[in-house]
C-alpha positions as CSV (number, residue, x, y, z in Angstrom):
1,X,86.5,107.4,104.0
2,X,84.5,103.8,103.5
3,X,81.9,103.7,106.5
4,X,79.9,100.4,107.7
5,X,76.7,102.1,105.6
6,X,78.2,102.7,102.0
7,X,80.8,99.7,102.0
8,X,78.1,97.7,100.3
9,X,78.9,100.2,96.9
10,X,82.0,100.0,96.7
11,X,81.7,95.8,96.0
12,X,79.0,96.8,93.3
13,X,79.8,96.4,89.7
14,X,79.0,100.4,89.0
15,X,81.7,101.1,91.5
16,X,83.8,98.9,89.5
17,X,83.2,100.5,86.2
18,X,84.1,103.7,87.4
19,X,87.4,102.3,89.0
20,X,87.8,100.9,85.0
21,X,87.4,104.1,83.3
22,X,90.1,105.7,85.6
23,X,91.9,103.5,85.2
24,X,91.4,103.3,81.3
25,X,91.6,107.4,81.7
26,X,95.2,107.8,83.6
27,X,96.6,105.5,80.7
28,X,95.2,106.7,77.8
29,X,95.8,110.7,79.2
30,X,99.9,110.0,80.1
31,X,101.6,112.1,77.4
32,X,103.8,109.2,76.7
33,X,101.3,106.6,75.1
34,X,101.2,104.4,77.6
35,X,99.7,101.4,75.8
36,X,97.7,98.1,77.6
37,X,100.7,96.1,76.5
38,X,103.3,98.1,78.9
39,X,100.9,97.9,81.5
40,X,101.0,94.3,81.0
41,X,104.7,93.9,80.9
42,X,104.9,95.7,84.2
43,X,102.9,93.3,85.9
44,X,103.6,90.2,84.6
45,X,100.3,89.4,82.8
46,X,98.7,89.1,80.1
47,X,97.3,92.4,77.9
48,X,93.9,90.7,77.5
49,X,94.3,90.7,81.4
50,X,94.6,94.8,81.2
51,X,92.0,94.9,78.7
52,X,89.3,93.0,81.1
53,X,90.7,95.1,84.4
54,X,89.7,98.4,82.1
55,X,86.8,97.5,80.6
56,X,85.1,96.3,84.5
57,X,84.5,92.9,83.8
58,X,87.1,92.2,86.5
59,X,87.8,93.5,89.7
60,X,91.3,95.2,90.3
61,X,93.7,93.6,92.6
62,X,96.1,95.1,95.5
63,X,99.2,95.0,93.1
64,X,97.7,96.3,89.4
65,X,96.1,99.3,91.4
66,X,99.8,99.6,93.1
67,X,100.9,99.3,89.5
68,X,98.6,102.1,87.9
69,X,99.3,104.0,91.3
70,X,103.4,103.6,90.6
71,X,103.1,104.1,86.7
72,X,100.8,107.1,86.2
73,X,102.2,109.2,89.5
74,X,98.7,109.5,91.6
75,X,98.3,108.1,94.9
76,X,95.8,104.8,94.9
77,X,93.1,106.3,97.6
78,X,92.5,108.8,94.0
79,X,92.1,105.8,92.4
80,X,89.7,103.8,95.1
81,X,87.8,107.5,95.9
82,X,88.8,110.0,93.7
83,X,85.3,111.2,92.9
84,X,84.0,111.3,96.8
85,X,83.5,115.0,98.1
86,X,85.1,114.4,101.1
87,X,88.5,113.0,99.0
88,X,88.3,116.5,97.3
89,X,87.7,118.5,100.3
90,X,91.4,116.6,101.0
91,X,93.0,116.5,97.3
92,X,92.0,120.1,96.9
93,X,93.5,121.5,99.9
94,X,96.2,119.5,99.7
95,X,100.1,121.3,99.3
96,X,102.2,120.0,96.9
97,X,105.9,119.7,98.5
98,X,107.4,120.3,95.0
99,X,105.7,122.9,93.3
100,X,108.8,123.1,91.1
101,X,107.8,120.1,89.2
102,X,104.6,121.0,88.7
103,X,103.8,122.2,85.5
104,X,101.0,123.3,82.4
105,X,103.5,121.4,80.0
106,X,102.1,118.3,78.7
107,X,105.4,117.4,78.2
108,X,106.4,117.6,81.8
109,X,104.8,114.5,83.9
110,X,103.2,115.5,87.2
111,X,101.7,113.2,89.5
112,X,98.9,115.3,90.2
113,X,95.9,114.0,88.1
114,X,93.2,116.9,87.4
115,X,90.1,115.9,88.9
């Protein structure tokens, strides 16, 4: 949860780095081989565009996190606070409604990223 006294990090350029290398993480760990190109095609942009985005030397928009959120199966509040304690206390206590798809087979694609 962003309160009035940490809001200032999450517009700093380390909070952006880290929201890169998830970003860079979810596609490069999708058993498929998702490559910057097909990220690129699904939003219309160029793959220089994906490269900067995961990289951090641009910020993420509303629509490529909603992109990234859509592709790789996690929700985007992962992808914005994934690595908070109180996101975890959540995430980890969480229920899964389908535990039938969830799986330890690489090959099956569950949307619950490990943390």
């Amino acid at each position: 949860m962003v309160t009035k006294e940490c809001f200032h990090y999450y517009t700093t350029e380390e909070y952006r780095k880290r929201l890169a290398e998830k970003l860079k993480m979810l596609r490069k760990s999708h058993p498929y081989k998702v490559t910057q190109e097909d990220v690129a095609d699904f939003l219309h942009v160029e793959r220089q565009h994906i490269n900067r985005l995961e990289n951090g030397k641009i910020d993420a928009n509303i629509k490529e996190l909603i992109c990234y959120s859509k592709m790789f199966g996690c929700d985007i509040d992962f992808l914005l606070y994934g690595d908070e304690p109180e996101y975890q206390r959540y995430y980890g206590t969480y229920e899964y409604p389908y535990p039938e798809l969830d799986s330890d087979d690489p090959m099956v694609y569950c949307h619950r990223p490990e943390l």
